[in-house]
KEKE-3310 file (N, C-alpha, C; in steps of 0.2 Angstrom, whole numbers, plus 5000, padded with zeros to 4 digits):
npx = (4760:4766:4781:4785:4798:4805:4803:4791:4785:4788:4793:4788:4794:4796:4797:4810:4825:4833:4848:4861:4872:4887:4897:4914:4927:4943:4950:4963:4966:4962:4946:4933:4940:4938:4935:4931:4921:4914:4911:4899:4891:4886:4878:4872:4863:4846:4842:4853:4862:4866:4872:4877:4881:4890:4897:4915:4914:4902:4902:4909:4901:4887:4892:4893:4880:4874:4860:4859:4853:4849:4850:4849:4846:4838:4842:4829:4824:4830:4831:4819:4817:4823:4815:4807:4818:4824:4842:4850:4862:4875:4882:4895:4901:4917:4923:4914:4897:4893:4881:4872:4878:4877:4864:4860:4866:4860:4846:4849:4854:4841:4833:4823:4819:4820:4835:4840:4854:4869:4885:4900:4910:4923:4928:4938:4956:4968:4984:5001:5012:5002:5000:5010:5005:4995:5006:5012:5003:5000:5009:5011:5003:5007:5018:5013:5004:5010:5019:5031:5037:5033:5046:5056:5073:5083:5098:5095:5087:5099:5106:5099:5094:5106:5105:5093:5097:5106:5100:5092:5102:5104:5094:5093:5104:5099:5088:5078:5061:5049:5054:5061:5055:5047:5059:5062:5052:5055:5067:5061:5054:5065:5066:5053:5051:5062:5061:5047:5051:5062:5050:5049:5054:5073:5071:5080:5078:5086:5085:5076:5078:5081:5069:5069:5075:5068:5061:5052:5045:5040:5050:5062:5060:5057:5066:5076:5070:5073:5089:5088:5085:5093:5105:5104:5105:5105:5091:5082:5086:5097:5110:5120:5124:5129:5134:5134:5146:5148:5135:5138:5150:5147:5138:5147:5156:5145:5140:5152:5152:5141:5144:5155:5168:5182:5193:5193:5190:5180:5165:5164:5161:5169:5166:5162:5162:5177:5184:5174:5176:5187:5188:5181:5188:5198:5190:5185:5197:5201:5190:5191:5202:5214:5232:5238:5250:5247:5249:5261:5266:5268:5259:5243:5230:5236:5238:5225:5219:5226:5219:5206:5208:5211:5201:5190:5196:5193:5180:5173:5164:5172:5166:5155:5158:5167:5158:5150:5159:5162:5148:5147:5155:5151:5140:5147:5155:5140:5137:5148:5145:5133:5122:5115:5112:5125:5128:5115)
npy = (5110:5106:5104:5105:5106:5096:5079:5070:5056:5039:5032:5018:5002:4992:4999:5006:5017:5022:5032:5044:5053:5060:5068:5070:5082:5086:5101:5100:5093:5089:5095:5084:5073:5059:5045:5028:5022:5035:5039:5029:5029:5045:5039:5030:5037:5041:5058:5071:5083:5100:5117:5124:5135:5137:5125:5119:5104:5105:5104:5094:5083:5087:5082:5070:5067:5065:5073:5089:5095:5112:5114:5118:5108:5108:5097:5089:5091:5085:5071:5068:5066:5054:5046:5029:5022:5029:5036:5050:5061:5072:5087:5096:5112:5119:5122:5114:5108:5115:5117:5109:5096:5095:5097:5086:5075:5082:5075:5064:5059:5063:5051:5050:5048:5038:5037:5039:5028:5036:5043:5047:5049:5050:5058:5062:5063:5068:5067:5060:5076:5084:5097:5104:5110:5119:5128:5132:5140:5150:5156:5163:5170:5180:5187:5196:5204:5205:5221:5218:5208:5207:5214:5208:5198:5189:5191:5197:5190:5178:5179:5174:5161:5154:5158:5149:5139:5132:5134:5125:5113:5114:5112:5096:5093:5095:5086:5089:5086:5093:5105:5101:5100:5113:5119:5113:5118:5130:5130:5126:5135:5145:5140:5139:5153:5158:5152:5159:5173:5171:5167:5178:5192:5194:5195:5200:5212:5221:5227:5223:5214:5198:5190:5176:5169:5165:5153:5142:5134:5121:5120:5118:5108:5096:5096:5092:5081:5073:5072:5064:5051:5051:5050:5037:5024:5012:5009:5016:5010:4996:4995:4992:4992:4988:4994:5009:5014:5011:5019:5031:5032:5031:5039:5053:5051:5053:5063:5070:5066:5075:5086:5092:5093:5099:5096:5089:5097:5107:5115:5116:5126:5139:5146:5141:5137:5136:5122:5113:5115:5110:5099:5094:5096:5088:5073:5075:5073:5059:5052:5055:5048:5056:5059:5065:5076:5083:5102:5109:5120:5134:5139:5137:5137:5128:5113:5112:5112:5097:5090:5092:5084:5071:5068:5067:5056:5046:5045:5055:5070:5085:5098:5095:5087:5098:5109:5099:5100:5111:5115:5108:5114:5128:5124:5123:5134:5143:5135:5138:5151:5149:5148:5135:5122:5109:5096:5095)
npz = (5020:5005:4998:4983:4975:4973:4969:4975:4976:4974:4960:4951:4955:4946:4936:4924:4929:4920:4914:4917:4908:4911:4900:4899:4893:4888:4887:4879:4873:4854:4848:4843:4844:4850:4864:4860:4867:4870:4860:4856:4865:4864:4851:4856:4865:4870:4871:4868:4878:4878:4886:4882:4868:4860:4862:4859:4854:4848:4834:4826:4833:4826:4812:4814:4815:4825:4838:4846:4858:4867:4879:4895:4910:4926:4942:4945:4933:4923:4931:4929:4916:4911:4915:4912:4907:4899:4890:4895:4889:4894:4890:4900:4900:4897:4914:4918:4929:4940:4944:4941:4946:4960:4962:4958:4965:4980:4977:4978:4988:4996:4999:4992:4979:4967:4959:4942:4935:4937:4927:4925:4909:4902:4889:4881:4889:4897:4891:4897:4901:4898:4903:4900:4889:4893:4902:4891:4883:4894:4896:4884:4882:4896:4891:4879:4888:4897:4907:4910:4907:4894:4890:4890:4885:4876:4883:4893:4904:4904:4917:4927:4923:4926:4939:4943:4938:4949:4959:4958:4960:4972:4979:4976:4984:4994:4997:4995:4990:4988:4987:4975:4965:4964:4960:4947:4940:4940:4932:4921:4918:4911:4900:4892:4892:4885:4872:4871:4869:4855:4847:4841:4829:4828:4845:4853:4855:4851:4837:4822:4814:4808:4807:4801:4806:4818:4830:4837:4856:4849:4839:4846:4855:4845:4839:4852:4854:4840:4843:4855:4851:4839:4847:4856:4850:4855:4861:4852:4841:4834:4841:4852:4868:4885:4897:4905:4904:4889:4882:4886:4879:4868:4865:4866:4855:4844:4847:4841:4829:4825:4827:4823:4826:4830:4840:4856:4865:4861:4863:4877:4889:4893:4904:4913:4930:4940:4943:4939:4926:4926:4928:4916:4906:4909:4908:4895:4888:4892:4889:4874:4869:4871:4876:4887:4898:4912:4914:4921:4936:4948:4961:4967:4958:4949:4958:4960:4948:4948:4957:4951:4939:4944:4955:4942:4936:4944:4945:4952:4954:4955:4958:4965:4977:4983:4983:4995:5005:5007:5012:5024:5029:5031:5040:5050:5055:5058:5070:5077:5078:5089:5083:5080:5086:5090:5081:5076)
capx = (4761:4769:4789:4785:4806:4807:4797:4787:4785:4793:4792:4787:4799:4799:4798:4818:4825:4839:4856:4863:4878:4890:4902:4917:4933:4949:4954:4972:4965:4959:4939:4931:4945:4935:4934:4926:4914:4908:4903:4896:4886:4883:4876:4865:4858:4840:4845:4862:4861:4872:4870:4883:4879:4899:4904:4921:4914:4898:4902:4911:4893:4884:4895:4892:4873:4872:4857:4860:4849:4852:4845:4851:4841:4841:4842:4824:4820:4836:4830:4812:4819:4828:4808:4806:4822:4829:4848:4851:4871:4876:4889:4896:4905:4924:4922:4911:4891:4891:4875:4870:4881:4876:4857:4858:4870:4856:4843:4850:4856:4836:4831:4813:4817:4824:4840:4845:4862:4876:4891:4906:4911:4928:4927:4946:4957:4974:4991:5007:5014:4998:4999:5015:5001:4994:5011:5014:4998:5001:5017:5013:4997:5010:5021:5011:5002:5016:5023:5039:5041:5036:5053:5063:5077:5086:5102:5092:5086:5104:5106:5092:5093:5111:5105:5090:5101:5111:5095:5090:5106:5106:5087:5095:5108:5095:5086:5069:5056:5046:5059:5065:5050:5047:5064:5063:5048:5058:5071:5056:5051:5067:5066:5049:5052:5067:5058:5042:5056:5062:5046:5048:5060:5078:5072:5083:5075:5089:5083:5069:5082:5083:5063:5070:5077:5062:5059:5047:5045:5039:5056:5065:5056:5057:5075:5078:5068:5079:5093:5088:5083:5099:5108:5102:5100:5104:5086:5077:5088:5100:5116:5121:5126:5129:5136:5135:5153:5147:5131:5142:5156:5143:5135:5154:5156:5140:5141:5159:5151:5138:5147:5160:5172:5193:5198:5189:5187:5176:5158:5165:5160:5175:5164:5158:5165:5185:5184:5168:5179:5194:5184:5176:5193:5202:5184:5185:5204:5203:5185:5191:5207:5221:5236:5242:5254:5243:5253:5265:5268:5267:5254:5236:5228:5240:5237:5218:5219:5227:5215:5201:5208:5211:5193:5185:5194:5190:5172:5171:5163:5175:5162:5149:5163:5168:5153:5147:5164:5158:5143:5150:5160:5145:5136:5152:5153:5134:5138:5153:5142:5130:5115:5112:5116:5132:5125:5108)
capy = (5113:5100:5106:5105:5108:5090:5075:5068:5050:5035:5028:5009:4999:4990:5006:5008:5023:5024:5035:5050:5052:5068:5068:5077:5082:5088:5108:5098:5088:5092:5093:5079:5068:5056:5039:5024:5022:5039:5041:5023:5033:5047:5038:5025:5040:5048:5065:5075:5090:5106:5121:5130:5134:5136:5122:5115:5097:5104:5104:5086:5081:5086:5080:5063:5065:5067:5079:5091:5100:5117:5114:5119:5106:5109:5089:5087:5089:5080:5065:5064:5065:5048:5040:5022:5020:5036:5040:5057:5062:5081:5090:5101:5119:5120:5123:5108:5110:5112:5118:5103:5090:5097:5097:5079:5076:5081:5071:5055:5060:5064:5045:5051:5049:5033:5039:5034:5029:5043:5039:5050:5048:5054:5057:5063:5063:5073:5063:5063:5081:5090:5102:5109:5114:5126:5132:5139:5147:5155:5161:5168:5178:5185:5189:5200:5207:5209:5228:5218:5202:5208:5217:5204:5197:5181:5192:5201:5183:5176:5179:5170:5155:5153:5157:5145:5131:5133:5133:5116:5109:5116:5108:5091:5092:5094:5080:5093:5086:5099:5112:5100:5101:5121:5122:5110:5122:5137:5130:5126:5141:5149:5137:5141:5158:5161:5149:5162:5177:5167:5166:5187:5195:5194:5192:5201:5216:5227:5228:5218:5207:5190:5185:5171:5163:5164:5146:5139:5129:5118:5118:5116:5102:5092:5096:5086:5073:5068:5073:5061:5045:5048:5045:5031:5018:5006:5011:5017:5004:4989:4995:4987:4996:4986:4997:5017:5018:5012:5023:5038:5033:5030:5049:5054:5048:5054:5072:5073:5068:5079:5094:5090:5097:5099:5095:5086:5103:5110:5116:5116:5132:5141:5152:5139:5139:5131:5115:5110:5116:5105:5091:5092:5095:5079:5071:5076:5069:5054:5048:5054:5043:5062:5056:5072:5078:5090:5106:5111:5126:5137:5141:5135:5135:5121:5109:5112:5107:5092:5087:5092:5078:5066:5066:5065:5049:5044:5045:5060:5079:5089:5102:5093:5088:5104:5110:5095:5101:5119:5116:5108:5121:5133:5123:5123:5142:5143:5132:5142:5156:5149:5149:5129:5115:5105:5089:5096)
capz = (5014:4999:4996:4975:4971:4972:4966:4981:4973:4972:4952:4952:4957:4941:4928:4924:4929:4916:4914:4916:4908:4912:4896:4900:4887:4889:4881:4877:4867:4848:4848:4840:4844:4857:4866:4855:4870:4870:4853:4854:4870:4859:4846:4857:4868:4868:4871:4871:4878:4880:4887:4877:4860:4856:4863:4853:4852:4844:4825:4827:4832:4821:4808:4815:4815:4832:4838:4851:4861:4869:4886:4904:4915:4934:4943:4943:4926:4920:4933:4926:4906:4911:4918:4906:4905:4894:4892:4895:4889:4895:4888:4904:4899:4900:4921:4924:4928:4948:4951:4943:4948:4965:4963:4958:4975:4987:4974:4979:4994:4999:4998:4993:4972:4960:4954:4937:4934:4934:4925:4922:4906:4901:4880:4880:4894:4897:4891:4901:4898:4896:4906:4897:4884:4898:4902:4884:4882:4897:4894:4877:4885:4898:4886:4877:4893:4906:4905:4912:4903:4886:4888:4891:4882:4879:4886:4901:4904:4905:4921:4929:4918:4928:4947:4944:4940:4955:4965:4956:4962:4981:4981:4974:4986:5000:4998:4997:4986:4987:4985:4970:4962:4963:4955:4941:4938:4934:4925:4915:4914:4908:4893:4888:4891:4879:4867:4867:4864:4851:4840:4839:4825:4831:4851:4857:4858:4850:4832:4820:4807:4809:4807:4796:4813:4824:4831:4844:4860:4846:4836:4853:4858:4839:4839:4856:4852:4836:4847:4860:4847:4838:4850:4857:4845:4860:4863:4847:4835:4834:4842:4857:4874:4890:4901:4906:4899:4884:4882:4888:4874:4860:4865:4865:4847:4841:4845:4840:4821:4823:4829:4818:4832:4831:4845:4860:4870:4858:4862:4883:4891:4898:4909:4921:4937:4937:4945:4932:4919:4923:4924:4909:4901:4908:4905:4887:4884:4895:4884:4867:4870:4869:4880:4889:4904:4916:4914:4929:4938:4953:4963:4969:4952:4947:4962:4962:4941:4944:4960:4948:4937:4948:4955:4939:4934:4951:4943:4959:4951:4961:4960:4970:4983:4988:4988:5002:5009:5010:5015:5032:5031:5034:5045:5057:5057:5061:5076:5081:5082:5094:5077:5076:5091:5089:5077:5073)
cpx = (4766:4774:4787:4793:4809:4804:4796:4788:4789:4791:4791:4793:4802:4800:4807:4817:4830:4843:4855:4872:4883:4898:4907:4924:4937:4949:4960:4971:4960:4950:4937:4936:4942:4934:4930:4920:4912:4904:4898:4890:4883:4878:4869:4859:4850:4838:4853:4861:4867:4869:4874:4883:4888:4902:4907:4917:4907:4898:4903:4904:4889:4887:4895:4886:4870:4868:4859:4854:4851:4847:4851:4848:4842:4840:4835:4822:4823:4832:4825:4811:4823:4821:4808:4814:4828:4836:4851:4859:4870:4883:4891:4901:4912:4923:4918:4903:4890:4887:4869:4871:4878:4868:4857:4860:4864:4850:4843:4851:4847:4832:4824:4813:4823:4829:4842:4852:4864:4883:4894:4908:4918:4928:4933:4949:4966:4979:4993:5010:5008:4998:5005:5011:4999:5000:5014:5009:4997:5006:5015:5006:5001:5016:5020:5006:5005:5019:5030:5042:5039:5041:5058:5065:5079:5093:5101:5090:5091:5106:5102:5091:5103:5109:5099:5094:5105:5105:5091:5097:5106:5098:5087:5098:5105:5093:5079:5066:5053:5048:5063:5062:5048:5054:5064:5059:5052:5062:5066:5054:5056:5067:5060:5048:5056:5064:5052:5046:5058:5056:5045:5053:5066:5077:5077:5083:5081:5086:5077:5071:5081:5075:5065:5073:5074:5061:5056:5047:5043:5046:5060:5065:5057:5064:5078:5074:5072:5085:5094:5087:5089:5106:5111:5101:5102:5095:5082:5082:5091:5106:5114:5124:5125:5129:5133:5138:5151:5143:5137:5149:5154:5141:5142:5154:5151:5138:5148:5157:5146:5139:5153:5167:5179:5194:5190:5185:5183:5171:5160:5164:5166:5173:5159:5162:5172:5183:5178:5174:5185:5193:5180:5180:5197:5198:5185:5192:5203:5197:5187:5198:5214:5225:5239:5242:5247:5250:5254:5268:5266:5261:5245:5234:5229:5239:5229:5216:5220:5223:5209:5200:5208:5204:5190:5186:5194:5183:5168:5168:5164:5171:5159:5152:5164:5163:5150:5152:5161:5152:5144:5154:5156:5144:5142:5152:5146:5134:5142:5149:5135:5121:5112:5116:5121:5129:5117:5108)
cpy = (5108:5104:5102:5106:5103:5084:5069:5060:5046:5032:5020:5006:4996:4994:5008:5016:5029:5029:5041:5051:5060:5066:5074:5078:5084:5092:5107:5095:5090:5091:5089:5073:5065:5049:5036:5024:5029:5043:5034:5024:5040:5044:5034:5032:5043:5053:5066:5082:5094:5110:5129:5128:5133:5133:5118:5110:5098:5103:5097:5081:5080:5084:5073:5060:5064:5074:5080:5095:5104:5117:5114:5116:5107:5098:5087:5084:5084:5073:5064:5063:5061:5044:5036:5021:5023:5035:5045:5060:5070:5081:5095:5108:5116:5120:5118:5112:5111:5115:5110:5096:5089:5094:5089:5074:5075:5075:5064:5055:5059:5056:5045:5050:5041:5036:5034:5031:5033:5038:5045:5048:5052:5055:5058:5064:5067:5065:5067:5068:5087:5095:5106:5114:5121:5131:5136:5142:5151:5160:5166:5174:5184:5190:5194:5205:5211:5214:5223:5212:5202:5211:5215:5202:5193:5184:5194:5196:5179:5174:5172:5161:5154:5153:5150:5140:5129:5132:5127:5113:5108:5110:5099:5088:5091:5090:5083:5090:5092:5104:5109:5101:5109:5122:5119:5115:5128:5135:5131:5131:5146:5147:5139:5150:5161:5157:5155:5168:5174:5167:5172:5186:5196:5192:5194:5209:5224:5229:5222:5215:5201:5186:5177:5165:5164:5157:5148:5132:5123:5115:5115:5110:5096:5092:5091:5082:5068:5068:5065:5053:5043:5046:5041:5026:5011:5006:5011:5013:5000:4991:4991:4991:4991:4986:5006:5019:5015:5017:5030:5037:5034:5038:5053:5056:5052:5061:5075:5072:5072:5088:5094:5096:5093:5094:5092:5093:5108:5109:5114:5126:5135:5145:5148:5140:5132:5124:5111:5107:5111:5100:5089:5092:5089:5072:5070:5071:5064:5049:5049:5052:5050:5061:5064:5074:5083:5096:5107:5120:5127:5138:5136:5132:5127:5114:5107:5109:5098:5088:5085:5087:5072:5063:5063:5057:5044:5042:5051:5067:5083:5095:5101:5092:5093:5107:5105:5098:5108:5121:5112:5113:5126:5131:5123:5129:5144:5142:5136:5147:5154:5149:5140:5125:5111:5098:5090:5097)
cpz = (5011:4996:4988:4973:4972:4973:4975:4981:4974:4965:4955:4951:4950:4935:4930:4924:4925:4916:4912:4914:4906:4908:4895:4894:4889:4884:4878:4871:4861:4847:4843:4839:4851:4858:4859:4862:4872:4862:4853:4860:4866:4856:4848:4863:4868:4868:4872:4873:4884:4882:4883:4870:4855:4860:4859:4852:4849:4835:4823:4828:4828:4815:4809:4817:4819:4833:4845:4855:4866:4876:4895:4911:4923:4937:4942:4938:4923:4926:4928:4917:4903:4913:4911:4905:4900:4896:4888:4894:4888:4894:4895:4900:4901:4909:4921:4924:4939:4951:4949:4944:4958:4968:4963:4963:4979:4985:4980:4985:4999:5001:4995:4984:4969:4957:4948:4938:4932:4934:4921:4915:4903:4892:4878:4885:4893:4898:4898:4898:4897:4898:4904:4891:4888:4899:4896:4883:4886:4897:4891:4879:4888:4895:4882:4880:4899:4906:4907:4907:4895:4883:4889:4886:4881:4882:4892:4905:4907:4912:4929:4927:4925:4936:4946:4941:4946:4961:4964:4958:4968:4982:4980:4979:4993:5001:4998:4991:4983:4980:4975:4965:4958:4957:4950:4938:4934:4933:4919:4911:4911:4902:4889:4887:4887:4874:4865:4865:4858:4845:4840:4835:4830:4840:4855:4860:4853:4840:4827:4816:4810:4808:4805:4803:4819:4823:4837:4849:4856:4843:4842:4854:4853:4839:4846:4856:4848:4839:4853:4855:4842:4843:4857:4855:4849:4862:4859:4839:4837:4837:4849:4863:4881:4897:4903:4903:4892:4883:4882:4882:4867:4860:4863:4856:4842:4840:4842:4831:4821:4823:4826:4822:4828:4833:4850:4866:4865:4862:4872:4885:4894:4905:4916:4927:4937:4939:4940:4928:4919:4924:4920:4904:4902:4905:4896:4884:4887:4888:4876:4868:4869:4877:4881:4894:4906:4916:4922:4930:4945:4955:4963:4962:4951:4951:4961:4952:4942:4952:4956:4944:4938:4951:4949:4935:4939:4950:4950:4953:4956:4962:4966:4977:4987:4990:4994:5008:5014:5012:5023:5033:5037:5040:5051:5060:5060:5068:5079:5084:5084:5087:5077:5081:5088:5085:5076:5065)
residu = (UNK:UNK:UNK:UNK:UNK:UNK:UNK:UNK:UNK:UNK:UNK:UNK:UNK:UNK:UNK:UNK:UNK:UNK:UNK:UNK:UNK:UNK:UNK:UNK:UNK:UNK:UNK:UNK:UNK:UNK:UNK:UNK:UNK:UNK:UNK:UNK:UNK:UNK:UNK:UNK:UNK:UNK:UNK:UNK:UNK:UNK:UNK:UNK:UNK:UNK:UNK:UNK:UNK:UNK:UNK:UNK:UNK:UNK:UNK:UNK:UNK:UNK:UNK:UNK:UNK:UNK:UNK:UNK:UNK:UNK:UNK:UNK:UNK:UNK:UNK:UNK:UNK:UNK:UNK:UNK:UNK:UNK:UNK:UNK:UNK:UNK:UNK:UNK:UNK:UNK:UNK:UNK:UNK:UNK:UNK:UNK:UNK:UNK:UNK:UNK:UNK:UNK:UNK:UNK:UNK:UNK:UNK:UNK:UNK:UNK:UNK:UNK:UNK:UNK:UNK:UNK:UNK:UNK:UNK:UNK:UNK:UNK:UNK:UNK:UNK:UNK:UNK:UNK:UNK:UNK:UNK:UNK:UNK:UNK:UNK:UNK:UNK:UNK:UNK:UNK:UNK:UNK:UNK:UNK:UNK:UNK:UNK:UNK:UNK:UNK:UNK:UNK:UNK:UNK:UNK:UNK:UNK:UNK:UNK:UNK:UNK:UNK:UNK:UNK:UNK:UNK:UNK:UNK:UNK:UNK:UNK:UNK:UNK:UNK:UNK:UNK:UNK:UNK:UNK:UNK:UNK:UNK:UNK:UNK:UNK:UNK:UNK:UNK:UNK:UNK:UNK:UNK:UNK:UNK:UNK:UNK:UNK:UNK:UNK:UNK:UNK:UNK:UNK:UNK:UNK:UNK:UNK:UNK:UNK:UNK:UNK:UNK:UNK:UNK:UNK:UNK:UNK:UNK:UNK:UNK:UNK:UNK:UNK:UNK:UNK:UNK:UNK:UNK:UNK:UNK:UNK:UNK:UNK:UNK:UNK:UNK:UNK:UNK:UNK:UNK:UNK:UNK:UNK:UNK:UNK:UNK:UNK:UNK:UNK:UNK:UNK:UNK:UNK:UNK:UNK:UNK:UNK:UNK:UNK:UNK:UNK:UNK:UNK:UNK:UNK:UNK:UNK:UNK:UNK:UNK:UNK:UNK:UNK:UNK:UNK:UNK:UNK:UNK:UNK:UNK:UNK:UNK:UNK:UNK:UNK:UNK:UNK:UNK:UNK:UNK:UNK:UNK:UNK:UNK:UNK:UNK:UNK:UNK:UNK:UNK:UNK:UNK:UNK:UNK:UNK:UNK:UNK:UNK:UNK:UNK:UNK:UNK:UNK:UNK:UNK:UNK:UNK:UNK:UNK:UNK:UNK:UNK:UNK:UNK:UNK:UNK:UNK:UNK:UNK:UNK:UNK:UNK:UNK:UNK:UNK:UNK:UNK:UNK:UNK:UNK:UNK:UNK:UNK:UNK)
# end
């Protein structure tokens, strides 16, 4: 009996067996936004065929007088609709085609059929960043499907946005990739996630005023760009920066006219944790050039102020210090109690 589900023959050697070409797009990228060589494959092909009558990159087609044909071929038929030398250009579905990428696999794999040429063709491809795109349309789905996270807050939130920087620093401090990785994630995600509150009336869940100051991961995002291009015009213009200390005096400078601040402690958090805070206030007087005694007194406080400033124009972040301290700390106690070998 003669297995008919796939072509017996070998075609003459010299009869061409012409191209298959599997034209794929990117959903990040705007439909009808495509490579010069896949419209220049468009354009020179014998057939285009899609299986999906709504797919985005149909209307862009037609509008470039491109014909398409609504066809779902299995490998067979697509090989023998490329016989003389045809080329055959398939649109795949969002998901890819894999019962025909598959079927056209064993094909070639059988030795018993003339394979045309297959050739991937990419028609738009994902920048760097793309996948930030996915990240905001997922959010904004969970957002307004999640019983828990459509009732969040940018103040219920607050908390969380604080532990997950502290777990991005432990994981920096590890030396974990991995771990480094996961965490840079969620920071990420509290950013986009107070940006999708954000594009709601007030966002904070207590009343509906404030439309007028809804913004989005978009505004966020625009705002630190110029942010980042003003200032650096050692970079994005003609100024001149040599150094770090320079860079780091010109940023100085630059937010001080933009924040049109007082005093140099302006726009410092008081609520980070002490030793930060009093290196970012001796920091703040020593670079905006404010000549000032460290106050004196009794007590612990007062000692550990004027280490805190000693360190930082040491160029030391007596934060990170203690913690490395405190973290041999621990690991000594572990040891003591018999939990972790002596130099492991």
């Amino acid at each position: 009996m003669t297995d008919h589900s796939e072509p017996t023959a070998t075609p003459d050697a010299d009869e061409p067996t012409g191209r298959i070409v599997l034209l794929t797009t990117s959903h990040r990228v705007a439909p009808g936004v495509l490579s010069w060589p896949a419209w220049q494959t468009l354009h020179a092909a014998d057939r285009v065929l899609c299986a999906d009558p709504g797919h985005p990159q149909l209307p862009y087609l037609r509008e470039a007088g491109i014909e398409v044909v609504f066809e779902s071929p299995d490998a067979h038929a697509l090989v023998e609709a490329c016989a003389g030398g045809r080329t055959v250009v398939v649109l795949p579905g969002g998901e890819g085609d894999q019962r025909l990428t598959d079927g056209l696999a064993r094909l070639a794999g059988s030795g018993r059929v003339s394979m045309p040429d297959l050739e991937l063709l990419p028609g738009s491809y994902d920048l760097p960043g793309a996948r930030l795109l996915d990240l905001v349309q997922v959010m904004d789905r969970v957002r307004r499907e999640c019983p828990w996270t459509s009732r969040q807050t940018h103040r219920g939130l607050a908390k969380y946005a604080i532990e997950e920087a502290y777990e991005l620093v432990e994981a920096i401090e590890d030396g974990d990739r991995e771990e480094l990785r996961e965490e840079l994630g969620d920071v990420l995600l509290q950013v986009v996630f107070h940006a999708r509150i954000a594009e709601e009336a007030g966002g904070d869940g207590e009343d509906d005023e404030g439309a007028d100051e809804a913004f989005s991961i978009d505004d966020v995002a625009g705002a630190l760009v110029t942010k980042l291009i003003h200032r650096h015009p050692h970079v994005f213009g003609d100024a001149k920066a040599e150094t770090p200390e320079d860079v780091s005096a010109h940023w100085q400078r630059t937010k001080a006219v933009e924040k049109r601040r007082a005093s140099v402690t302006d726009g410092i958090p008081v609520g980070q944790p002490g030793l930060a805070l009093a290196a970012k206030l001796a920091g703040r007087a020593r670079t905006g050039g404010v000549t000032v005694e460290l106050p004196r007194g009794e007590g612990i406080g007062y000692e550990l102020l004027e280490l805190a400033a000693r360190a930082e124009a040491a160029g030391i972040d007596p934060e990170t210090a203690l913690r490395a301290a405190a973290r041999a700390y621990r690991d000594a106690i572990r040891a003591a109690e018999g939990l972790v070998e002596p130099g492991e």
